[in-house]
DRENDO-1510 file (C-alpha; in Angstrom, 1 decimal, always signed):
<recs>
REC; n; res; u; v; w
REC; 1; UNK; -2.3; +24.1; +9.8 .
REC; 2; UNK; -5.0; +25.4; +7.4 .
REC; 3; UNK; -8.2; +23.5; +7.3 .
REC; 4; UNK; -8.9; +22.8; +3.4 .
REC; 5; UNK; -12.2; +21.7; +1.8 .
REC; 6; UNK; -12.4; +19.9; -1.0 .
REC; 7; UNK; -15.5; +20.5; -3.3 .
REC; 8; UNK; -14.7; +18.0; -5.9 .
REC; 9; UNK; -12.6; +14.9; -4.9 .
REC; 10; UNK; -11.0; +13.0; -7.2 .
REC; 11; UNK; -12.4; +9.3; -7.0 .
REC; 12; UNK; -10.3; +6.4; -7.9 .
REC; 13; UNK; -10.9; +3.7; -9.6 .
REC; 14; UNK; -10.3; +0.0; -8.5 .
REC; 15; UNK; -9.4; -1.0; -12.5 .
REC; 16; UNK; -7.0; +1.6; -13.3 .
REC; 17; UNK; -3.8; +3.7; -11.7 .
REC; 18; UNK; -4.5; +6.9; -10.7 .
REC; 19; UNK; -4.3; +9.7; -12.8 .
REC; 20; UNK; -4.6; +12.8; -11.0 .
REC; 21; UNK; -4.1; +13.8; -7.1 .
REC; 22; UNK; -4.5; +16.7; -4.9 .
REC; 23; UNK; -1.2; +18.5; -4.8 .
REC; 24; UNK; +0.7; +18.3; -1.5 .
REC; 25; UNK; +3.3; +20.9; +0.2 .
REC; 26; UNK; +5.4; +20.6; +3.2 .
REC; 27; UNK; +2.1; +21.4; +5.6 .
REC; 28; UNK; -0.9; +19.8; +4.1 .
REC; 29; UNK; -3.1; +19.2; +1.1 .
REC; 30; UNK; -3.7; +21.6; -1.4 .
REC; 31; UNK; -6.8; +22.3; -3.2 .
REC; 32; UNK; -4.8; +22.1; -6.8 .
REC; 33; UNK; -5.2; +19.0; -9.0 .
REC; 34; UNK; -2.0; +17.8; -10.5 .
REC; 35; UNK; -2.8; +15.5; -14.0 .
REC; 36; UNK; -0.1; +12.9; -13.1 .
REC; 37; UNK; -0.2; +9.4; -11.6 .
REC; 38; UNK; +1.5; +10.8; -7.7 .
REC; 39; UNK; +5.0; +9.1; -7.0 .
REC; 40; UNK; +5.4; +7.8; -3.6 .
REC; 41; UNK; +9.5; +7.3; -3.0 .
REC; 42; UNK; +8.5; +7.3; +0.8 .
REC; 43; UNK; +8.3; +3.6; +1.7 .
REC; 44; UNK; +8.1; +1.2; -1.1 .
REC; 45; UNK; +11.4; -0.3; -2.0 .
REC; 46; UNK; +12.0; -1.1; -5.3 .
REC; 47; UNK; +13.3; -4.7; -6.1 .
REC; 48; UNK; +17.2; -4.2; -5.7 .
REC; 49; UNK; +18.0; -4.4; -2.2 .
REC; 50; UNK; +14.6; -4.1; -0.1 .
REC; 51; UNK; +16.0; -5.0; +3.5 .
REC; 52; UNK; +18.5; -2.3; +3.1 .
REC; 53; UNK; +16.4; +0.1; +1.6 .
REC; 54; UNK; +13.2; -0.1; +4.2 .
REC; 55; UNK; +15.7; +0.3; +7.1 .
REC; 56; UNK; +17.1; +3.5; +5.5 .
REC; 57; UNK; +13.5; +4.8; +4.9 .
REC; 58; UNK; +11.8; +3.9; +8.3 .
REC; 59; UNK; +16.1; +5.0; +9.8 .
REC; 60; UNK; +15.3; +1.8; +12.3 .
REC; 61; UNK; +16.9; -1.3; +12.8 .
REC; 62; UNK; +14.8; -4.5; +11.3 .
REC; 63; UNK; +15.5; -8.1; +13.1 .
REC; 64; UNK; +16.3; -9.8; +9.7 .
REC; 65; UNK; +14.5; -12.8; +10.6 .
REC; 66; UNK; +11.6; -11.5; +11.1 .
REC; 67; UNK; +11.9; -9.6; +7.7 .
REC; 68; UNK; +12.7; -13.2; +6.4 .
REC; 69; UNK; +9.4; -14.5; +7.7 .
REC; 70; UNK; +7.6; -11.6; +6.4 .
REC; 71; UNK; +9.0; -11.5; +3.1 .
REC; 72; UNK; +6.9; -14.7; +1.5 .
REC; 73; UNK; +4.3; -16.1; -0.7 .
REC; 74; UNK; +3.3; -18.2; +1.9 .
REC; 75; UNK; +0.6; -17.5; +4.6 .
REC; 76; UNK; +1.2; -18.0; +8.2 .
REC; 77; UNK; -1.8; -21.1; +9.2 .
REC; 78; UNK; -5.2; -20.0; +10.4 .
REC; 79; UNK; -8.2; -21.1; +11.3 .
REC; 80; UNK; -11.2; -20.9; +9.4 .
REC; 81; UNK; -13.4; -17.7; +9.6 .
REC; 82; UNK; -16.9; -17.6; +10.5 .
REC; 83; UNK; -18.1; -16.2; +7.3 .
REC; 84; UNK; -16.5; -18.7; +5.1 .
REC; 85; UNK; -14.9; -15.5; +3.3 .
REC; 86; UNK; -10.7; -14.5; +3.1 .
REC; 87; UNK; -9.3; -11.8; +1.8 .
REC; 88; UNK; -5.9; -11.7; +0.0 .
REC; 89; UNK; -3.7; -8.4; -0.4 .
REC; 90; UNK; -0.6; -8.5; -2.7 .
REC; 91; UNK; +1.8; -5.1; -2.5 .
REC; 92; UNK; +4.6; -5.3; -5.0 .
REC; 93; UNK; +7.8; -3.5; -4.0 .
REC; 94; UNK; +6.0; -0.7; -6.2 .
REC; 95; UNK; +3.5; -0.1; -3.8 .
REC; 96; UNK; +0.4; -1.6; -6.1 .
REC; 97; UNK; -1.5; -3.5; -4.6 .
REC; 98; UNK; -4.4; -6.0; -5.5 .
REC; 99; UNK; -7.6; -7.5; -3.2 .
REC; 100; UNK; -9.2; -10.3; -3.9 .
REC; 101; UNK; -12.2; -11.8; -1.7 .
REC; 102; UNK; -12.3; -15.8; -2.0 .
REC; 103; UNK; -15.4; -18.1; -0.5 .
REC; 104; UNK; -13.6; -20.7; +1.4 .
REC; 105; UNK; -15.2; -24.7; +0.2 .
REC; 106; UNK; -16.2; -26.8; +2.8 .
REC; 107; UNK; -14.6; -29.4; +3.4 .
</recs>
């Protein structure tokens, strides 16, 4: 695989999608800036159907009840961390995602 160095890398912002990326081929990155927000059809599912769809893209069977349990709003219990800080990650079946940093109260 060719090594290839990237002079100018394209920096994303937290605020905004994407719009540009490094071109890709079948071996590796390319050096060649594409002006279009990159589609990724590789493992997010789209809202009709996701069970189906993720075992068709990852060709593996999924235990359904685990999916079950995964699939939720609703966090398993934990304890408390040290640092009084959580983080929350929310991926839509688009693939976007959000982080959000919350101070736990005491109490």
């Amino acid at each position: 695989m060719k090594q290839v160095v990237i002079e100018n890398p394209i920096l994303s912002s937290p605020f905004e999608e994407p719009r540009r990326h490094f071109k890709f081929t079948e071996d590796s990155i390319t050096d060649e800036i594409v002006e279009a927000r990159r589609v990724n059809n590789t493992y997010f599912t789209g809202p009709d159907q996701p069970y189906e769809k993720l075992q068709r893209a990852l060709r593996a069977e999924i235990d359904e009840s685990a999916w079950t349990a995964l699939c939720s709003a609703t966090s398993y219990p934990f304890d408390p961390p040290k640092t009084g800080k959580i983080a929350v990650k929310v991926i839509n079946h688009y693939g976007d995602e959000v982080l959000k940093v919350y101070e736990l109260k005491e109490g």
